[in-house]
N, C-alpha and C positions, 0 to 999 in steps of 0.2 A: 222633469226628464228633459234635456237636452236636445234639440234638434237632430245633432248628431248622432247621437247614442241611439236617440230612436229609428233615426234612418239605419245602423247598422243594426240593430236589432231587428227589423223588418227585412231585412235581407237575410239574415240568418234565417228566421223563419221561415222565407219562403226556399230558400237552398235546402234548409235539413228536417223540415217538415211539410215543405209543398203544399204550404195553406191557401196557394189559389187554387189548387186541382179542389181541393177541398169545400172553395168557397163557389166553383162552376158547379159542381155535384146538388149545390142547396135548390129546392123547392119548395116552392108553396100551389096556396089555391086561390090567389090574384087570376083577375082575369083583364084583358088588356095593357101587357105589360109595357112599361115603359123603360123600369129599369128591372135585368135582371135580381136573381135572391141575392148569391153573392155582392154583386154591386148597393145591394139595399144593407147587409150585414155589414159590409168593411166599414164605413163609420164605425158603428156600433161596438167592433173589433179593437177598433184602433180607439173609442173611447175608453172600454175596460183597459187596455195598456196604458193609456195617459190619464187612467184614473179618474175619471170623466162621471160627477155625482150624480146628474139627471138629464133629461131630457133637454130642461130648458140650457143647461150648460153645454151638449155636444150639439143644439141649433145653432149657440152661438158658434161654436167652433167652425161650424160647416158654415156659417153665412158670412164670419170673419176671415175665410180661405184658411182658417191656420194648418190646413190638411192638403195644401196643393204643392207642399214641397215634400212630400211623402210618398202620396199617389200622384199617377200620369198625369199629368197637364192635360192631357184629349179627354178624363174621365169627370163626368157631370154629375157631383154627389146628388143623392137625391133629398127631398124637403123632409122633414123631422115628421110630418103625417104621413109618408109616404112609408116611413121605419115602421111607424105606428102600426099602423095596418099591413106589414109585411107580417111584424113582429106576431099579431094576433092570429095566422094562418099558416105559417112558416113548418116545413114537414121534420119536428124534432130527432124521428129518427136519420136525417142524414148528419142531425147535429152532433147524436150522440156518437153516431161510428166517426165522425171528423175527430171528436173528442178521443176517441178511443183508440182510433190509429194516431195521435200527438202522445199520448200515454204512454202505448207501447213501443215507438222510436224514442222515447226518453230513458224507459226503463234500458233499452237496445245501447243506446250510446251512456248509457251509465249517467245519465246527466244526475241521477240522485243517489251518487257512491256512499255508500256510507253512512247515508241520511241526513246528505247536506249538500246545499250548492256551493261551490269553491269556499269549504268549509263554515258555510254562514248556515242555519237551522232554518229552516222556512216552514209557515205556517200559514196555511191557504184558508179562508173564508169566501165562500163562494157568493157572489153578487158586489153592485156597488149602487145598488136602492133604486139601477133602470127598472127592474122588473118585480121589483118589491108587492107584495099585495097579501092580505089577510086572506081574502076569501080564499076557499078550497073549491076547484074544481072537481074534484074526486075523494073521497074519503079512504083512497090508497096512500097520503102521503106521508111517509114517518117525518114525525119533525120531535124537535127541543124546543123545550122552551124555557129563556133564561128571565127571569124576574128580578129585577132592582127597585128602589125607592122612585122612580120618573120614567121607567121602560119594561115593556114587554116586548121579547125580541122572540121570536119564531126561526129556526134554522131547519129549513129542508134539506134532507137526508136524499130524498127520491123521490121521485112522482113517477107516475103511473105513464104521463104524456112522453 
């Protein structure tokens, strides 16, 4: 993705869905904080848009500045343990109503007339392997599971969190 492309794609987002009201809104249960939630998710944000496969991939990003012609120049991303441990405590329900007010301003503006974006079919899978994990915290979670001859692959439907 493009430098360009992405920088007006992040203006879009933030003009017609106000994803930083949204990223001020986030809490957890860090105590002495250094950086705000929002300030600890936008990496993380901005690695699911650039398609960002792990961890060890968006430290690099963050420690090669490729993210200072995006966000403010005055903003001091924070260290890839710092995500870690935001990520582990972070209050999911402001995640889901952020989710849920982005949903319902897309269905509002029509962005999926028809059952397509500017007539291309899209087909969303959720995750990019940040937050990947086998175990089950709760035995609420509907999942699939697709079996091949080299993989077992789990797709969570909903969790309980």
């Amino acid at each position: 993705m493009s430098k360009n492309y992405l920088k007006k794609f992040i203006k879009y987002v933030k003009k017609v869905y106000h994803i930083e009201d949204g990223l001020k809104a986030l809490t957890d249960r860090r105590k002495n904080l250094l950086y705000t939630t929002g300030e600890v998710i936008l990496p993380v944000l901005l690695g699911f848009i650039m398609r960002i496969q792990s961890f060890n991939e968006l430290k690099y990003k963050i420690r090669s500045n490729d993210f200072i012609n995006i966000i403010s120049r005055k903003m001091k991303l924070p260290q890839i343990d710092t995500i870690r441990d935001t990520l582990k405590v972070i209050d999911n329900q402001e995640l889901y109503k952020m989710h849920s007010k982005i949903i319902k301003k897309s269905k509002r503006n029509k962005t999926f007339e028809e059952g397509t974006i500017d007539g291309y079919t899209v087909a969303a899978i959720d995750g990019t392997k940040l937050f990947g994990s086998y175990k089950k915290s709760c035995e609420e979670y509907c999942t699939t599971t697709i079996r091949n001859k080299k993989h077992t692959i789990f797709i969570v439907l909903h969790s309980c969190h």
